[in-house]
C-alpha positions in Angstrom: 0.0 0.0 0.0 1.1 3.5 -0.8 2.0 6.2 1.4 -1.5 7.7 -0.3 -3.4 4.6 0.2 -2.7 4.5 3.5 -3.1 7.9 4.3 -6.5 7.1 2.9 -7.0 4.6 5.0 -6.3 5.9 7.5 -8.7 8.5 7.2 -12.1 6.1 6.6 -11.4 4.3 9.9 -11.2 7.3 12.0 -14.4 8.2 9.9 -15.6 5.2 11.2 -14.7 5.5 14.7 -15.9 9.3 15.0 -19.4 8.9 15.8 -18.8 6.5 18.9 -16.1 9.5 20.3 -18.9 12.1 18.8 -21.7 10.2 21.1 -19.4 10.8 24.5 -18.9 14.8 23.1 -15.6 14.4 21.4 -13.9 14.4 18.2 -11.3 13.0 16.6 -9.3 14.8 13.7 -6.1 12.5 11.5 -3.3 15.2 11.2 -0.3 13.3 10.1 0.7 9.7 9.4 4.8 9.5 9.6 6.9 6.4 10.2 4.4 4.0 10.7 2.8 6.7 13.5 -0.6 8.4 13.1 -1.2 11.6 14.7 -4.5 12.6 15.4 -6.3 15.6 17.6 -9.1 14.7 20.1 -10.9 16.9 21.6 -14.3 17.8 23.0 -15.4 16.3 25.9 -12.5 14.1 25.7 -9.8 15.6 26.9 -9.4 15.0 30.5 -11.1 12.1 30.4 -10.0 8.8 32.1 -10.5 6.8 29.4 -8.6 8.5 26.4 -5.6 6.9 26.6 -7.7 3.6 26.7 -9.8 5.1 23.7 -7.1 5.7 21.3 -4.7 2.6 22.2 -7.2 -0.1 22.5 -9.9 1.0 20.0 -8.3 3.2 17.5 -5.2 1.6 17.3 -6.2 -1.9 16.8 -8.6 -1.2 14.9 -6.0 0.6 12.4 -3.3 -2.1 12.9 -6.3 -4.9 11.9 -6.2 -2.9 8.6 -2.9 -1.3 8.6 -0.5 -4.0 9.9 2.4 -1.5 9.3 0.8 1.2 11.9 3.2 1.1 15.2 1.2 4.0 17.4 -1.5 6.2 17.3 -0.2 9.5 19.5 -2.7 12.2 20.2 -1.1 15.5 20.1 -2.4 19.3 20.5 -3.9 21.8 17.8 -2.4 24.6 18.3 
């Protein structure tokens, strides 16, 4: 798969994953995928919560790696 495939990718599971993060007031935006690390933005109702770092290891990273084998980490970093 190509860097733009996967980029692609990328983007259509966290499309798919929104709503559930919507549903407890957050979001979720993809800002970067660079060796074999996505970076993505939550926010909303998320941040602070007990269960983010649960929320992006558990669900949205295995859920990419099922997909994406080559995915190492999913790190959620600020928008500034």
């Amino acid at each position: 798969m190509n860097n733009d495939n996967t980029i692609e990718k990328i983007n259509e599971i966290i499309d798919s994953v929104r709503p559930y993060i919507n549903m407890d007031g957050g979001d979720i935006k993809y800002i970067k995928y660079e060796n074999n690390i996505v970076y993505v933005t939550i926010s909303g109702a998320c941040i602070g919560c007990a269960f983010l770092d649960v929320t992006i290891k558990n669900g949205l990273l295995e859920t990419l790696k099922a997909e994406i084998p080559e995915i190492e980490d999913v790190i959620n970093i600020t928008d500034d």
